[in-house]
C-alpha positions, 0 to 999 in steps of 0.5 A: 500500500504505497504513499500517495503523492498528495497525502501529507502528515504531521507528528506533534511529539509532545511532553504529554501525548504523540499525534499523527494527522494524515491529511489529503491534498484536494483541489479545494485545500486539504482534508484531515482522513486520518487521526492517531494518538498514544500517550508520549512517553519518553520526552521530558519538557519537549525534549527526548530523553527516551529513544525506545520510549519515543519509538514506541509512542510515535508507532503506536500513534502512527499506525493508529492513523494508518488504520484510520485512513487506509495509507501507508505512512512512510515519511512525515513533518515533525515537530520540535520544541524544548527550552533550547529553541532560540529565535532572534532577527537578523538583517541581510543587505546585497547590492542587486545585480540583476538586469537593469536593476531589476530584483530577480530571485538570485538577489533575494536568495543572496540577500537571505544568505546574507542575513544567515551569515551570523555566528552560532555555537556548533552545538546549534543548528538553524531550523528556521529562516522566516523572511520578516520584510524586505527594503529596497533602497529605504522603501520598507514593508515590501513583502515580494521584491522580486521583478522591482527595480532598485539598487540596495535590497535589504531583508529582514528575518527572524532565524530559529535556531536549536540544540543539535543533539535534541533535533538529532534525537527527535529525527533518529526516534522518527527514522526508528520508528520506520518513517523519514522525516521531512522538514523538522517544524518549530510547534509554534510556527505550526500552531499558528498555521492552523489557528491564526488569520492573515488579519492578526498576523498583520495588526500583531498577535501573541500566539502561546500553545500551552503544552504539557512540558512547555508554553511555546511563545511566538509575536506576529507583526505586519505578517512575519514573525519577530520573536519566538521562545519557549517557557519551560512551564505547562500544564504537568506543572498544573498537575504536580502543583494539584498532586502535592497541593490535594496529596493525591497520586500524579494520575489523579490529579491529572483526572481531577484537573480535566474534570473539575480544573478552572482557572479562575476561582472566581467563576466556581460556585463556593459550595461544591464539593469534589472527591478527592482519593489520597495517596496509598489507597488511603480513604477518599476526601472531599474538599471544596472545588474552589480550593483546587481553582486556588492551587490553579490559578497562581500556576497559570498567572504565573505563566502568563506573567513570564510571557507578558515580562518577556514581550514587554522588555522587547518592546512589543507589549503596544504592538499586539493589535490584534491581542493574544491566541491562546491553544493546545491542550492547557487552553481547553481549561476554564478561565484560562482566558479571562486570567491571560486577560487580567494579565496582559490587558489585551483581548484574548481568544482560544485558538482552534484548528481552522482551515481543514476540510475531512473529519475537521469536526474532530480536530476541533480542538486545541489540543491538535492544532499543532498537529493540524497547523503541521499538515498545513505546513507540509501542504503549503510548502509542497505547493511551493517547493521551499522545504529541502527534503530530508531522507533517513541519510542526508539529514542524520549525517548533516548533524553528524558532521557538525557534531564532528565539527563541534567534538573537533573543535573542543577536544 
């Protein structure tokens, strides 16, 4: 049972669970065919810390798809996120050669290459390069120069860069598991292709996909992206605060979380109760629900606090136009929303998957949209022959030999 040619899938490896979303290239845009899912064992904070774990976590979830949706999967755009993820703009200048003064696409690649020749550790690897607007002499805000005439072409861009040793590992959990990877997505820049309209990316948009392990953080202005970091913080840190706060077992807390979690005690009637099972198989308790919202919600103003500290001390914070996007799974939780408000005096909305046809009623959640933004991804660049395939061989070896580079160096 052979790959079709216009079937595209994404892997969202995260700290809490694994999905592959098979999606189906048709002439109207793309249908989701098939879903698969399997708890994530063997990541830590968006980071493998696990290979056979990973291996197995990511089959499980991929043959769950490929019952769904009757293909075989053979290669897939992965995600990678983890507080090692670095983002920070760069410029690139070139004088324009072409004939009659006139931009070809030459000059923009130079102009590209030119804005990637910046220092990095060797222990890094750029996994992005995302054009932010071009100037051609002093005219800004251009968003396609090529067939303009002028003499200076200036671009700026926004690279990401990340640990070798964590994309190595996530591509060789992958080719484990039988698949080629090809592209390496970051999860935010995924995210947003499923939950983000053209109009909040131009007036400014905070975007945070709140995962298990992280909180993955990206400022959209004028259509490109400025910054992107991620917050070692996410909805396991909710779960150990519930398990030490109510002296429960992590699992459930976990359950308690998902049943009977809010965010904002405020909106929770003071006289309900819930129960509450102890710690080896000790007798069960009830306490007021509003005593769990109040272990929540420090947790969950603190993470809107760091983000709002962090956009704020680059000069964005009068920016966001279009206010804040909150997904993935920690969103789903009541009074999420009205806290982000609180915090970062902004309009805030949840983000859900968009722009899919197929079973996009099952996808209508926050808790795919990286999954479904990667299927997009996948789509829009195949459609536009950017992305650099990258087969079992070519890629491992290319961070082989710069992980030679960076042993030689030190050693």
């Amino acid at each position: 049972m052979a790959k079709p040619t216009n079937i595209v899938v994404g892997l969202d490896i995260g700290t809490t669970k694994i999905c592959a979303i098979v999606g189906e290239i048709t002439p109207s845009g793309i249908d989701i065919i098939g879903i698969g899912m399997s708890p994530s064992k063997g990541l830590r904070r968006g980071v493998v810390i696990n290979i056979d774990q990973t291996v197995n976590s990511i089959r499980r979830a991929v043959e769950e798809a490929e019952l769904m949706s009757g293909i075989k999967i053979k290669s897939v755009f992965a995600g990678i996120a983890g507080s090692h993820i670095r983002g920070f703009n760069s410029r690139g200048v070139v004088a324009v050669s072409g004939k009659n003064r006139e931009i070809t696409q030459y000059d923009i690649d130079r102009a590209i290459d030119a804005a990637k020749a910046v220092a990095i550790s060797a222990d890094r690897e750029i996994i992005h390069v995302l054009p932010q607007e071009f100037i051609v002499d002093d005219q800004r805000g251009i968003k396609e120069p090529l067939g303009m005439s002028g003499i200076r072409l200036e671009v700026e861009v926004h690279i990401v860069t990340g640990a070798v040793t964590s994309a190595q590992n996530i591509i060789k959990s992958v080719n484990k598991a039988g698949l080629e990877v090809q592209d390496i997505v970051l999860e935010q820049l995924a995210s947003a292709e499923a939950v983000l309209n053209q109009d909040e990316r131009e007036l400014g948009v905070l975007l945070l996909d709140i995962g298990g392990g992280t909180t993955d953080v990206a400022v959209f202005l004028g259509g490109g992206v400025w910054h992107t970091s991620v917050l070692p913080l996410g909805g396991d840190h909710v779960t150990n605060d519930i398990a030490v706060g109510l002296r429960t077992p992590i699992a459930e807390a976990e359950r308690i979380k998902k049943e009977y979690g809010c965010a904002l005690a405020d909106l929770v009637d003071p006289d309900e109760v819930i129960v509450v099972p102890s710690v080896g198989g000790e007798k069960e308790r009830k306490i007021p629900r509003h005593l769990l919202c109040e272990i929540i919600e420090p947790r969950i103003e603190e993470i809107f606090s760091l983000v709002e500290k962090e956009i704020k001390s680059l000069g964005y914070g009068n920016l966001l136009a279009a206010g804040v996007v909150i997904t993935g799974g920690t969103a789903i939780m009541d009074g999420v929303v009205e806290v982000a408000e609180r915090v970062f005096e902004l309009p805030v909305r949840r983000g859900f998957p968009k722009g899919v046809g197929g079973l996009s009623d099952v996808v209508d959640n926050p808790i795919f949209s990286t999954g479904v933004g990667l299927v997009l991804y996948g789509r829009k660049n195949i459609d536009q022959h950017r992305f650099s395939k990258f087969p079992k061989d070519k890629l491992f070896s290319r961070i082989i030999d710069r992980m030679k580079k960076w042993l030689t160096e030190f050693f």
